[in-house]
mmCIF file of the N, C-alpha and C atoms, coordinates in Angstrom:
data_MODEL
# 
_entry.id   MODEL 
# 
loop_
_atom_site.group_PDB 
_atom_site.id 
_atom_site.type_symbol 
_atom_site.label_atom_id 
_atom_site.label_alt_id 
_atom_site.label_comp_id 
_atom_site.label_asym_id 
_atom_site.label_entity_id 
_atom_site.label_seq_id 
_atom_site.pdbx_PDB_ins_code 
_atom_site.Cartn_x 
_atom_site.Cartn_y 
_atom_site.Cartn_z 
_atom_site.occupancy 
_atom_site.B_iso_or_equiv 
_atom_site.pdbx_formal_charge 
_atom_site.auth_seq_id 
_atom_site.auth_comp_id 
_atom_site.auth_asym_id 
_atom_site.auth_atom_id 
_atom_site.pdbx_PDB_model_num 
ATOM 1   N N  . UNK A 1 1  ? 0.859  -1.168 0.000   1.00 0.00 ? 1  UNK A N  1 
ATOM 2   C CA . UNK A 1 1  ? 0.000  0.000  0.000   1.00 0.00 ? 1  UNK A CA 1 
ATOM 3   C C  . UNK A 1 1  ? 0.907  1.233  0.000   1.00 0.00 ? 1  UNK A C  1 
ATOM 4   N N  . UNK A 1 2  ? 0.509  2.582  -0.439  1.00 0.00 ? 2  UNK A N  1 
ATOM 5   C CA . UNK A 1 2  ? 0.961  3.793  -0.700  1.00 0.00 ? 2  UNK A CA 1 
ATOM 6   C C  . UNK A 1 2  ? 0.235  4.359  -0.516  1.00 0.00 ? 2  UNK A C  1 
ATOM 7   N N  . UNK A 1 3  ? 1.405  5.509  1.067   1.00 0.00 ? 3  UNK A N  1 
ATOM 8   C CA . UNK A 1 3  ? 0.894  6.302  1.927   1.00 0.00 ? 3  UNK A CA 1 
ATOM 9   C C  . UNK A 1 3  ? 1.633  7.791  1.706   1.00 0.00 ? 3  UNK A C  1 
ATOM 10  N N  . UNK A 1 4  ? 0.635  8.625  1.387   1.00 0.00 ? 4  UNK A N  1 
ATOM 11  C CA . UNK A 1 4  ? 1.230  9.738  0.780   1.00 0.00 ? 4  UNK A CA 1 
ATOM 12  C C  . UNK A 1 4  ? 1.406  10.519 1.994   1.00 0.00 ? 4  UNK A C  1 
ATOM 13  N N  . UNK A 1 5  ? 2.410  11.530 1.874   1.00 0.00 ? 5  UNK A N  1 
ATOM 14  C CA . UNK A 1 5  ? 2.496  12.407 3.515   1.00 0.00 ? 5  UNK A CA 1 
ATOM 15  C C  . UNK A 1 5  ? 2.614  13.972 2.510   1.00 0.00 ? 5  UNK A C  1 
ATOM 16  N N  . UNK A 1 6  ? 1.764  14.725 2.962   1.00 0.00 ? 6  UNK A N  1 
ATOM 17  C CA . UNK A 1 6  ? 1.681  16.219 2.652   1.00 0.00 ? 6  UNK A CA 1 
ATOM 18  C C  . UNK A 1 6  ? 1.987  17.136 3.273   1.00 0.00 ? 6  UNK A C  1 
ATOM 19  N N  . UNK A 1 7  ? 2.892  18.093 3.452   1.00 0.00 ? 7  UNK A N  1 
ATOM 20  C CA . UNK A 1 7  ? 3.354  18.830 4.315   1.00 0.00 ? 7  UNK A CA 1 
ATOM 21  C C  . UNK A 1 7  ? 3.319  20.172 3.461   1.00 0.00 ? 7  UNK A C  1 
ATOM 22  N N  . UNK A 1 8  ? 2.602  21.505 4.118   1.00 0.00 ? 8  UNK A N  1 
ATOM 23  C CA . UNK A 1 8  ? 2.619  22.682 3.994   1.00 0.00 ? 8  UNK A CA 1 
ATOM 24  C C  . UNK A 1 8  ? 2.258  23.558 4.797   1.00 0.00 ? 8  UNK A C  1 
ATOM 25  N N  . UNK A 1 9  ? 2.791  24.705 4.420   1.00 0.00 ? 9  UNK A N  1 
ATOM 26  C CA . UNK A 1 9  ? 2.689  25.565 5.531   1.00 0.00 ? 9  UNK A CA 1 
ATOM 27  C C  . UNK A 1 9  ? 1.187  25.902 6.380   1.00 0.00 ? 9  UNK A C  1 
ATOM 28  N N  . UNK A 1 10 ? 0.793  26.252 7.376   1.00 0.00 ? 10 UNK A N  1 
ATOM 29  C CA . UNK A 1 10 ? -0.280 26.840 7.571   1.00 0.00 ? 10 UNK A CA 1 
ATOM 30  C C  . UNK A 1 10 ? -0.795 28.036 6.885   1.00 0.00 ? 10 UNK A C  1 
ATOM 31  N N  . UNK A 1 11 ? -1.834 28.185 6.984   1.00 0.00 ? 11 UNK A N  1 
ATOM 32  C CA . UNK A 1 11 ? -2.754 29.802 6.899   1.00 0.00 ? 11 UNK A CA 1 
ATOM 33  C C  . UNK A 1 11 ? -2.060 31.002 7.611   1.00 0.00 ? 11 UNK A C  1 
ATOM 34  N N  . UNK A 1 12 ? -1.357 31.566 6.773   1.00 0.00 ? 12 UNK A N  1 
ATOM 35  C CA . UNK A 1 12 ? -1.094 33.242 7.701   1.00 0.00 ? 12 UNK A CA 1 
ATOM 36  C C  . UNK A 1 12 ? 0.521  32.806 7.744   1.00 0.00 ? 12 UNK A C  1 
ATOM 37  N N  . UNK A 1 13 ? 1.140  31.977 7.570   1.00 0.00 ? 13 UNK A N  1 
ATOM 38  C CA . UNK A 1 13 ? 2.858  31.425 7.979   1.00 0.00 ? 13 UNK A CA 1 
ATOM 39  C C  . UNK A 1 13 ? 3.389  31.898 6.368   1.00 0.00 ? 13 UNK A C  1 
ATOM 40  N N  . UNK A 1 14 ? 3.954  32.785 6.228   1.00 0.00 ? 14 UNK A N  1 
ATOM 41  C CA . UNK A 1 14 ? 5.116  32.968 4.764   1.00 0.00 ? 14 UNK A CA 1 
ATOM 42  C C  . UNK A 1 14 ? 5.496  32.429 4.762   1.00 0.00 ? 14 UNK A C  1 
ATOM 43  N N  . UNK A 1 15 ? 5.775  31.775 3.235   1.00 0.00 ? 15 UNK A N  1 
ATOM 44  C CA . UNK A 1 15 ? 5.961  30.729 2.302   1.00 0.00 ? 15 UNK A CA 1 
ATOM 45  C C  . UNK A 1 15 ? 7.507  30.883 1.507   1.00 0.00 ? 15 UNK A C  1 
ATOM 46  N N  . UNK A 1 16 ? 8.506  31.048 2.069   1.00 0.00 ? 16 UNK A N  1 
ATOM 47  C CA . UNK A 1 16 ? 9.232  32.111 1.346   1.00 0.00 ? 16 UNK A CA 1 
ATOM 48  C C  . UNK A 1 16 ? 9.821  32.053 -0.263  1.00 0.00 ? 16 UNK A C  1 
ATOM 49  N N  . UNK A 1 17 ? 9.839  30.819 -0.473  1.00 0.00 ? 17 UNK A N  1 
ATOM 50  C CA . UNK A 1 17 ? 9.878  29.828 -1.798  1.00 0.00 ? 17 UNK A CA 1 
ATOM 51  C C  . UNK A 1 17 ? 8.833  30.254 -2.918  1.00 0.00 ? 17 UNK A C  1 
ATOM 52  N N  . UNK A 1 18 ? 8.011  30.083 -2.086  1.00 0.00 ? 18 UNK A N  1 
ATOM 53  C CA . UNK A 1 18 ? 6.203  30.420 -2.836  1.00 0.00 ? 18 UNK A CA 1 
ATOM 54  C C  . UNK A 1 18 ? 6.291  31.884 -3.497  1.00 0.00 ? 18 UNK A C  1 
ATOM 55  N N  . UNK A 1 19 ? 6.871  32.457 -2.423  1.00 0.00 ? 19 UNK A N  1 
ATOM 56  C CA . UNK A 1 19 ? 6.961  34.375 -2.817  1.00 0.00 ? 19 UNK A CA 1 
ATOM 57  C C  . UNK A 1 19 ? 8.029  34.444 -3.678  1.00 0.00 ? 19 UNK A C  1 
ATOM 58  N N  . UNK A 1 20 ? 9.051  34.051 -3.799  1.00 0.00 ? 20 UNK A N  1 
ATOM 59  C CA . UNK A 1 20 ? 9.826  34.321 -4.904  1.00 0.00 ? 20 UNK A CA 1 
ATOM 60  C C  . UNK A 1 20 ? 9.470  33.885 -5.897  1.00 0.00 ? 20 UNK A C  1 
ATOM 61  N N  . UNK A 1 21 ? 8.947  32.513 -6.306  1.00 0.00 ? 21 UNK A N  1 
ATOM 62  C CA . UNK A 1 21 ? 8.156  31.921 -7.401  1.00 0.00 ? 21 UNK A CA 1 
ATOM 63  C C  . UNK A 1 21 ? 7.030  32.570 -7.806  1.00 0.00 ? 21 UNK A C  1 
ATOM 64  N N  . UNK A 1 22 ? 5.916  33.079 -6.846  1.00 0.00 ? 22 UNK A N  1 
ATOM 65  C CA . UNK A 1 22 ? 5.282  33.790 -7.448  1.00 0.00 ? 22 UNK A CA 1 
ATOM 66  C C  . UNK A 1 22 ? 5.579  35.248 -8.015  1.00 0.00 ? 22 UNK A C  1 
ATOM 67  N N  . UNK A 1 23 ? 7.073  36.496 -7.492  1.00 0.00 ? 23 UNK A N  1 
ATOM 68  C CA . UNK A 1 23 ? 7.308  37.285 -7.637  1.00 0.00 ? 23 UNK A CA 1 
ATOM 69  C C  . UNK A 1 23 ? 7.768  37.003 -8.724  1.00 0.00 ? 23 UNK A C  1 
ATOM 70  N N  . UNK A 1 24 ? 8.789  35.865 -9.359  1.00 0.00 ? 24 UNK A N  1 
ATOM 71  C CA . UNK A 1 24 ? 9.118  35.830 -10.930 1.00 0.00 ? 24 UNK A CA 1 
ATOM 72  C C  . UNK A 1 24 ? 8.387  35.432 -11.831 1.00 0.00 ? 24 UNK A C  1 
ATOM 73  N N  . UNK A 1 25 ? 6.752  35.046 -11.554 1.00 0.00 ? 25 UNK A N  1 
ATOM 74  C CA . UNK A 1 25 ? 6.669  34.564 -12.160 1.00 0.00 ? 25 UNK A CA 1 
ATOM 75  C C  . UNK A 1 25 ? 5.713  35.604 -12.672 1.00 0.00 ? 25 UNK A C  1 
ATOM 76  N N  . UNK A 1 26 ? 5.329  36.726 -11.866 1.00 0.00 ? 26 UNK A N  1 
ATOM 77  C CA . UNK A 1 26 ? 4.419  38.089 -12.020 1.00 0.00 ? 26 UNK A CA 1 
ATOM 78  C C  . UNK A 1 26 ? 5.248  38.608 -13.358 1.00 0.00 ? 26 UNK A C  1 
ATOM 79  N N  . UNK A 1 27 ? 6.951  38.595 -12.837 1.00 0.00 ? 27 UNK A N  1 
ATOM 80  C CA . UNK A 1 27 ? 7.860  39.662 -13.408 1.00 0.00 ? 27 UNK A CA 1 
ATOM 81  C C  . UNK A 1 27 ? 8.086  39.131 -14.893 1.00 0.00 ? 27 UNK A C  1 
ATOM 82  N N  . UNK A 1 28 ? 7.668  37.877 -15.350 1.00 0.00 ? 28 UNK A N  1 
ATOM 83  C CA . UNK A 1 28 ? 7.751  37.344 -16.389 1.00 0.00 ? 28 UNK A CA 1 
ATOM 84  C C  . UNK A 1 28 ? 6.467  37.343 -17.218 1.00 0.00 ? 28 UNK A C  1 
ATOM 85  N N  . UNK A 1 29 ? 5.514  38.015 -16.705 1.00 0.00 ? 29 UNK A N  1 
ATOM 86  C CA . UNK A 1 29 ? 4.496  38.452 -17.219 1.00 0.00 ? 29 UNK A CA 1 
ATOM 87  C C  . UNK A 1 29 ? 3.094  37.356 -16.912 1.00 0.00 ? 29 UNK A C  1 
ATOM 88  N N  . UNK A 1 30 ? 3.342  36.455 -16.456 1.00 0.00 ? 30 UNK A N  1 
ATOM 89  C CA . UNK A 1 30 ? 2.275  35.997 -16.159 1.00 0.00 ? 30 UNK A CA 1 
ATOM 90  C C  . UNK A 1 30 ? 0.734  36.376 -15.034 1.00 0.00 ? 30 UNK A C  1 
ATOM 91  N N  . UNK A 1 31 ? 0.581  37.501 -15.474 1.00 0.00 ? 31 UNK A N  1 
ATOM 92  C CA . UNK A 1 31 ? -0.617 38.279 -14.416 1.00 0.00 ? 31 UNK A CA 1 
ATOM 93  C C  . UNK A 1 31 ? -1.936 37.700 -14.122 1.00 0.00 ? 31 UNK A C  1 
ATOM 94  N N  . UNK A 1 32 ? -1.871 36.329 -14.694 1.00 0.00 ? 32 UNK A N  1 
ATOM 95  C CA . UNK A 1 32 ? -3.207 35.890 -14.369 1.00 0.00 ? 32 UNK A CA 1 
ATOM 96  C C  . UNK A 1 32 ? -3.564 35.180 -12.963 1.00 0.00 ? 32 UNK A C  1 
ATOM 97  N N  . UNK A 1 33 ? -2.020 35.148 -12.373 1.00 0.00 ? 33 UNK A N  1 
ATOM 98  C CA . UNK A 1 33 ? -1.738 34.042 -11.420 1.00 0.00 ? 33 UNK A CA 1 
ATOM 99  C C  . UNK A 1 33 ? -2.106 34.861 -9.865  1.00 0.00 ? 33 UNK A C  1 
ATOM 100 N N  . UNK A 1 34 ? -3.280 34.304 -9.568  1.00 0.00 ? 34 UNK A N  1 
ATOM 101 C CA . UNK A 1 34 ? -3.630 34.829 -8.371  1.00 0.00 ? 34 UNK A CA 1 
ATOM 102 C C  . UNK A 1 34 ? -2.313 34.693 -6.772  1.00 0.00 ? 34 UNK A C  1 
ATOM 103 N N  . UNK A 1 35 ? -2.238 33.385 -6.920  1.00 0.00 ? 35 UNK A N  1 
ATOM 104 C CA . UNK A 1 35 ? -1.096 33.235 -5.707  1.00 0.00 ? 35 UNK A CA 1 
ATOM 105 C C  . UNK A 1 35 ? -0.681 31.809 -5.761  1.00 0.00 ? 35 UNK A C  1 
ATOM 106 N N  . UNK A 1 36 ? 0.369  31.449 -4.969  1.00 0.00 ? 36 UNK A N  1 
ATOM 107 C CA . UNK A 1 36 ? 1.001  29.953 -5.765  1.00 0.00 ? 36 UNK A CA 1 
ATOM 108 C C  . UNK A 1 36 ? 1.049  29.472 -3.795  1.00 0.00 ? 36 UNK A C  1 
ATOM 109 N N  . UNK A 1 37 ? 1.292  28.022 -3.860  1.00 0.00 ? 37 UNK A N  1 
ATOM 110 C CA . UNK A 1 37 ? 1.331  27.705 -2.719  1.00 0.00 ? 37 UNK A CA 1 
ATOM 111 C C  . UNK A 1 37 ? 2.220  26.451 -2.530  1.00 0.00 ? 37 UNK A C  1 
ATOM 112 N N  . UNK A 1 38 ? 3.271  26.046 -2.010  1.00 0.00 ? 38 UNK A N  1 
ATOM 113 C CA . UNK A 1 38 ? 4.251  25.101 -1.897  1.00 0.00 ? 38 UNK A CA 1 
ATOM 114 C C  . UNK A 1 38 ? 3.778  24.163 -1.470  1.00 0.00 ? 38 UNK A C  1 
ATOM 115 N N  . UNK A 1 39 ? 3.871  23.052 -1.529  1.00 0.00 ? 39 UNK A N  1 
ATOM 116 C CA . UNK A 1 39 ? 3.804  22.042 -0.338  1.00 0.00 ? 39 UNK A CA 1 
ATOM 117 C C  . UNK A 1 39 ? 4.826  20.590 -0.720  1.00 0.00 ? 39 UNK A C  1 
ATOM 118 N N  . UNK A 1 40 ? 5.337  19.936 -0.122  1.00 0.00 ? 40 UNK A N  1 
ATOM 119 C CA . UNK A 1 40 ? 6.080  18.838 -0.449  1.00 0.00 ? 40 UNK A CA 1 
ATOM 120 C C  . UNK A 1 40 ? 5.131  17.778 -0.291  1.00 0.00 ? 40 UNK A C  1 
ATOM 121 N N  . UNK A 1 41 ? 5.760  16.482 -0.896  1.00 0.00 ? 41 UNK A N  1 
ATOM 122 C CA . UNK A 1 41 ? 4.646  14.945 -0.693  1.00 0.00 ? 41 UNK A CA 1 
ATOM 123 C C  . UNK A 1 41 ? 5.666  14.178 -0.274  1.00 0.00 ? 41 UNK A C  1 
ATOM 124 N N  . UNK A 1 42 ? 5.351  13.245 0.548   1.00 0.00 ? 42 UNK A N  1 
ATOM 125 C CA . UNK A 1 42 ? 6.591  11.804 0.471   1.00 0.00 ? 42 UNK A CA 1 
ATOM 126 C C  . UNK A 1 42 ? 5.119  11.051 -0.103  1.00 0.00 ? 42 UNK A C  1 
ATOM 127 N N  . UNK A 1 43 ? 5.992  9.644  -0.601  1.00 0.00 ? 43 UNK A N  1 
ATOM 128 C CA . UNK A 1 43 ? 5.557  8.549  -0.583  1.00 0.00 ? 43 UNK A CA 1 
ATOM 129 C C  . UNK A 1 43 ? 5.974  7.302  -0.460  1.00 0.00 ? 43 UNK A C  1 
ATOM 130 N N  . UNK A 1 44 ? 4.934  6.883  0.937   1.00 0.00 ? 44 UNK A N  1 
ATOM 131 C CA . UNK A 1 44 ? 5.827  5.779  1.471   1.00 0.00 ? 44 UNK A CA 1 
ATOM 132 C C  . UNK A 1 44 ? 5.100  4.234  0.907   1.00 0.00 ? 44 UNK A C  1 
ATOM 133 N N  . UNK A 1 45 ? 6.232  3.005  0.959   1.00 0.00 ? 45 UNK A N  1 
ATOM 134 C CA . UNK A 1 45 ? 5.564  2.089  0.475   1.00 0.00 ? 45 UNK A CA 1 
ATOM 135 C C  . UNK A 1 45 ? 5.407  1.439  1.994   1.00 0.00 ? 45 UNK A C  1 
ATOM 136 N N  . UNK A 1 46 ? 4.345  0.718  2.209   1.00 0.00 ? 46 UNK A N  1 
ATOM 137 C CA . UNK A 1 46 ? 3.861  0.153  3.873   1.00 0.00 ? 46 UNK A CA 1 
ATOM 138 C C  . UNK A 1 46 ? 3.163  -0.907 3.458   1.00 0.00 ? 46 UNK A C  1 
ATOM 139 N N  . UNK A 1 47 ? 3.413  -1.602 4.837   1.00 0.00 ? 47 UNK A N  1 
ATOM 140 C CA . UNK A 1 47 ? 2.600  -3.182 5.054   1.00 0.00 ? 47 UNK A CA 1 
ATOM 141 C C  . UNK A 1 47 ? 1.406  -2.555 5.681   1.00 0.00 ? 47 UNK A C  1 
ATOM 142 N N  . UNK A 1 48 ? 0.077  -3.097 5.522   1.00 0.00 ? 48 UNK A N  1 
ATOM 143 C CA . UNK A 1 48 ? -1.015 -2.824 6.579   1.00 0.00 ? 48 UNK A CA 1 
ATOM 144 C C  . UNK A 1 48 ? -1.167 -1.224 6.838   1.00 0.00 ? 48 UNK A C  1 
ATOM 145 N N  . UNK A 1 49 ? -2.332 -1.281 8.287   1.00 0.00 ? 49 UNK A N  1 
ATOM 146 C CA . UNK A 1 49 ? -2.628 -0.595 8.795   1.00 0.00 ? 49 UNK A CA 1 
ATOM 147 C C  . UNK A 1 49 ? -1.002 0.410  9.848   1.00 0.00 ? 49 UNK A C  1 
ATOM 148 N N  . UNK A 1 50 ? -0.698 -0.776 10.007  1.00 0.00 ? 50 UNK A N  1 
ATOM 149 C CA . UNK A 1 50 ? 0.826  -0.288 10.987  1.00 0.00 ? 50 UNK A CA 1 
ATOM 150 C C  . UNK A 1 50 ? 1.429  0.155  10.174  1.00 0.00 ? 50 UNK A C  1 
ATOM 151 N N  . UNK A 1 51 ? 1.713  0.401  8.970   1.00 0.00 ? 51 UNK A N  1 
ATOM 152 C CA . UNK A 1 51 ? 2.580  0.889  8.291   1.00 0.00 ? 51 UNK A CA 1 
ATOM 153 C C  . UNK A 1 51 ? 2.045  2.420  7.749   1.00 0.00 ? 51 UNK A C  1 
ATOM 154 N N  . UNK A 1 52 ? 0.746  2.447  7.962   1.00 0.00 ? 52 UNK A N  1 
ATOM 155 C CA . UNK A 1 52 ? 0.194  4.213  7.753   1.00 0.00 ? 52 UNK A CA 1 
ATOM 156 C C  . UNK A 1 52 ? 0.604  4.681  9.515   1.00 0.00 ? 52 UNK A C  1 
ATOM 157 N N  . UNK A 1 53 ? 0.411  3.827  10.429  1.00 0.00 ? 53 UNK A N  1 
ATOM 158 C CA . UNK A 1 53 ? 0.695  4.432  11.987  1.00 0.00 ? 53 UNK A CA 1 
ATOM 159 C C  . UNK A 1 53 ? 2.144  5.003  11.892  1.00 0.00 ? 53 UNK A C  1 
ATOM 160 N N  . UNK A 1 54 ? 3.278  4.366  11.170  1.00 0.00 ? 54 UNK A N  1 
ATOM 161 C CA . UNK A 1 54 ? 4.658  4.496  11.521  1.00 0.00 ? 54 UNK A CA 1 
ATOM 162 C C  . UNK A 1 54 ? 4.422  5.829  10.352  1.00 0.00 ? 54 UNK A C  1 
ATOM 163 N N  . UNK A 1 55 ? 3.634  6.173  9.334   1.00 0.00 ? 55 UNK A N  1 
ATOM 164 C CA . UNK A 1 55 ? 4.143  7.143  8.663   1.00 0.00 ? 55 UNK A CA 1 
ATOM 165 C C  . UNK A 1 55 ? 3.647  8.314  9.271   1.00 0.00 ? 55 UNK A C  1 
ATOM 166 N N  . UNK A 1 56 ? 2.380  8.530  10.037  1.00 0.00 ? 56 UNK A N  1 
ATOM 167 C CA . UNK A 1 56 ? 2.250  9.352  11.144  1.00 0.00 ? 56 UNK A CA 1 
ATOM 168 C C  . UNK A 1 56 ? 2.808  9.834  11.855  1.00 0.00 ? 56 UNK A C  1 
ATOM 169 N N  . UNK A 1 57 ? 3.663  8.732  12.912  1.00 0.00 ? 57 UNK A N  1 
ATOM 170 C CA . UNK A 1 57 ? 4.962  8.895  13.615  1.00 0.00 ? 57 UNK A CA 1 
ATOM 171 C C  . UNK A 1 57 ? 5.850  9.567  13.038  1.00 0.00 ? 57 UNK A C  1 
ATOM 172 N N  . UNK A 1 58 ? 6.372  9.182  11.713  1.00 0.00 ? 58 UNK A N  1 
ATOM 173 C CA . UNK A 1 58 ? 7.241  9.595  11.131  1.00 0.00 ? 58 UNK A CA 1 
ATOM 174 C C  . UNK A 1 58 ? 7.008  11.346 11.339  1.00 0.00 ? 58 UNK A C  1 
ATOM 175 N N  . UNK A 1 59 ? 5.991  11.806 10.395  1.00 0.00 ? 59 UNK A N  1 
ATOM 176 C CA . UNK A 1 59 ? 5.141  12.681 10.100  1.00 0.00 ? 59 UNK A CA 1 
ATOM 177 C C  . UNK A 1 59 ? 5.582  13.595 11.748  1.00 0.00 ? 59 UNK A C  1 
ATOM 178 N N  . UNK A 1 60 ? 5.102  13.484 12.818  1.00 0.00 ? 60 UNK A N  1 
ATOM 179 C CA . UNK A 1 60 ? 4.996  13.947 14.170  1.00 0.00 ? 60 UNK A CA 1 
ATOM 180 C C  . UNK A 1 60 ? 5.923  14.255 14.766  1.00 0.00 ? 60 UNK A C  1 
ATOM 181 N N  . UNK A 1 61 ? 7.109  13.233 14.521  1.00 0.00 ? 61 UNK A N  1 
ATOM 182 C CA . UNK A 1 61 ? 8.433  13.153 15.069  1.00 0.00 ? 61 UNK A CA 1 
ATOM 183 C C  . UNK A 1 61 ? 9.389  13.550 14.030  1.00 0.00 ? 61 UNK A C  1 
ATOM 184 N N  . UNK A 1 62 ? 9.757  14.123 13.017  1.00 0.00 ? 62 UNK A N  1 
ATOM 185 C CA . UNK A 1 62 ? 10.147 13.831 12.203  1.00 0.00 ? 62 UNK A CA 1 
ATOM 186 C C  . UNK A 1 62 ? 10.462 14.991 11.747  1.00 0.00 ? 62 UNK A C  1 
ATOM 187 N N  . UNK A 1 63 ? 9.463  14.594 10.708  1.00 0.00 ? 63 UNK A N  1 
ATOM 188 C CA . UNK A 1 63 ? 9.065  15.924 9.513   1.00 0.00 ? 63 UNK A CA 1 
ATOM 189 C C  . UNK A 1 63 ? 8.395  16.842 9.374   1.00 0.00 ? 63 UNK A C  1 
ATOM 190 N N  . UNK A 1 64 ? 7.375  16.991 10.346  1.00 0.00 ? 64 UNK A N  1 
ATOM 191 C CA . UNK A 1 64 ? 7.037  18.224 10.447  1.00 0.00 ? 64 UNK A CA 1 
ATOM 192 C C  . UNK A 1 64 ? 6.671  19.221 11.690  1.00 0.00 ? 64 UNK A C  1 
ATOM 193 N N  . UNK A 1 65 ? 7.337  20.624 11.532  1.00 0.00 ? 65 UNK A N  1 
ATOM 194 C CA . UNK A 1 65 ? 7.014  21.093 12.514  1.00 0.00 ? 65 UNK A CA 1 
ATOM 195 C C  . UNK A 1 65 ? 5.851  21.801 12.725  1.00 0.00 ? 65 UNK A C  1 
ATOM 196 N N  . UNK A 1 66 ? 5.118  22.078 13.647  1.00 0.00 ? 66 UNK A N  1 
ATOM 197 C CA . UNK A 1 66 ? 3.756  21.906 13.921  1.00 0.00 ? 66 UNK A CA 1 
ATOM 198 C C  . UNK A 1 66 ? 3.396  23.040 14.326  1.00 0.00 ? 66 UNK A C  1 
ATOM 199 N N  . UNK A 1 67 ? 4.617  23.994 14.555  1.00 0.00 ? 67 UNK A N  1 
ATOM 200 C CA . UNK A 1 67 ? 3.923  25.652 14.929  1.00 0.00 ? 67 UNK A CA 1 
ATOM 201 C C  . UNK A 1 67 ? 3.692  26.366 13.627  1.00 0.00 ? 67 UNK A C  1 
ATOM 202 N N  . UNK A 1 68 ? 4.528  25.924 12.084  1.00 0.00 ? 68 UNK A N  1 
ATOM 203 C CA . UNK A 1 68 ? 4.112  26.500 11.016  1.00 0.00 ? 68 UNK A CA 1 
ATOM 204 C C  . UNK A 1 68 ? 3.576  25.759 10.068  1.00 0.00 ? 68 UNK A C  1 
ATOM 205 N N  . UNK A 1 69 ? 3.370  24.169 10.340  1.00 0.00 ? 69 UNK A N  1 
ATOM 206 C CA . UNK A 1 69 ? 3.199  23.434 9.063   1.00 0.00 ? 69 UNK A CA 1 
ATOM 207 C C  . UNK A 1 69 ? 2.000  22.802 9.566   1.00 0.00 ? 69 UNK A C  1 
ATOM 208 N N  . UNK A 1 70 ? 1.386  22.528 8.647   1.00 0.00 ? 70 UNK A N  1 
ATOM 209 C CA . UNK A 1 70 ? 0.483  21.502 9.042   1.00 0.00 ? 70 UNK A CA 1 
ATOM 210 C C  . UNK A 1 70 ? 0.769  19.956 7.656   1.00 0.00 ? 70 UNK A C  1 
ATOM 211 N N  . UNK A 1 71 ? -0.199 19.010 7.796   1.00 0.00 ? 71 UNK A N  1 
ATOM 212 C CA . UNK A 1 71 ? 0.028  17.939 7.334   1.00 0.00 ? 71 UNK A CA 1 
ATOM 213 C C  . UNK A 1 71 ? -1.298 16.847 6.863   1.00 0.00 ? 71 UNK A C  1 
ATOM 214 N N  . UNK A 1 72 ? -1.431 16.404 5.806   1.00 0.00 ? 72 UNK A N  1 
ATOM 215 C CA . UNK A 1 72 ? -2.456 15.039 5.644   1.00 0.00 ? 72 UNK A CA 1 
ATOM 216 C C  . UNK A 1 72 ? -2.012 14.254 4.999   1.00 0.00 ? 72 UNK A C  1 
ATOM 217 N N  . UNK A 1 73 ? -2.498 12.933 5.469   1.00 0.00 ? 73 UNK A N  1 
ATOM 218 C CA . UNK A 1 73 ? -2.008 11.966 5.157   1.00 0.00 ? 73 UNK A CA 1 
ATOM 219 C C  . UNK A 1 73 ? -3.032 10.999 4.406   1.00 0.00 ? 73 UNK A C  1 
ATOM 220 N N  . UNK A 1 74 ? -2.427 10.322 3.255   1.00 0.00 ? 74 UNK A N  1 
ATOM 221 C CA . UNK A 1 74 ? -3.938 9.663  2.455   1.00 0.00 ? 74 UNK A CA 1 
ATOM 222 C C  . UNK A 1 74 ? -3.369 8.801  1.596   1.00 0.00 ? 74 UNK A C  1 
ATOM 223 N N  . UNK A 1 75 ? -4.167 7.415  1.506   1.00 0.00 ? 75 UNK A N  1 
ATOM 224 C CA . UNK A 1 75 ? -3.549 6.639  0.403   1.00 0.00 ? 75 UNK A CA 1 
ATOM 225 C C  . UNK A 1 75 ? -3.858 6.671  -0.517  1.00 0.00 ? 75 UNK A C  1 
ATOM 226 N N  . UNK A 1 76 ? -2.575 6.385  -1.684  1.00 0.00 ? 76 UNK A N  1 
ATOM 227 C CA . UNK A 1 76 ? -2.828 6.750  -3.210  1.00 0.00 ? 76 UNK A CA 1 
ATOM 228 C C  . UNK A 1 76 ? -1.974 5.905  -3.718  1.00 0.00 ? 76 UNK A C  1 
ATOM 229 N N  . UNK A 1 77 ? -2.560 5.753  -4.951  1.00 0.00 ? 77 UNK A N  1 
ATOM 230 C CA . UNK A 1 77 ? -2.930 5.317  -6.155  1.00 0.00 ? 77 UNK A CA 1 
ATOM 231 C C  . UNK A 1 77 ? -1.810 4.397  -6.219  1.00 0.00 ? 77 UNK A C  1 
ATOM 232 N N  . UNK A 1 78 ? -1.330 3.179  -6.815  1.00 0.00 ? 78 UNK A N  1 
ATOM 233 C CA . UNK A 1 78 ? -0.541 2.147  -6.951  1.00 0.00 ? 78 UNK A CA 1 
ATOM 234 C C  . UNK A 1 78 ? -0.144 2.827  -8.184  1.00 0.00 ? 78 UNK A C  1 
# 
């Protein structure tokens, strides 16, 4: 099974990646682009149910920090 992990910033937390991408991408003329938003994915391969628990863990302990990021987790597609 394949357990996807999503990590991005919260609501209201600068993006600082996001702002330069969206600032070149204004400056290159593309004005239609309301606002751009980052986020990274893992994808893990897992046995069972225990194997989405350990990517949680992972997720908690790990990889993301929790005063600016938030996170969901969901299985996908083979």
């Amino acid at each position: 099974m394949k357990i996807a992990l999503r990590i991005e910033y919260k609501k209201g937390v600068e993006d600082p990646e996001a702002s330069v991408v969206e600032k070149n991408a204004l400056t290159l003329g593309f004005d239609r682009l309301k606002s751009i938003k980052i986020a990274k994915e893992y994808v893990f391969d897992v046995n069972g149910k225990e194997g989405k628990a350990q990517v949680e863990k992972i997720a908690r302990d790990l990889l993301v920090n929790p005063v600016i990021q938030q996170y969901t987790i969901y299985e996908r597609d083979e």
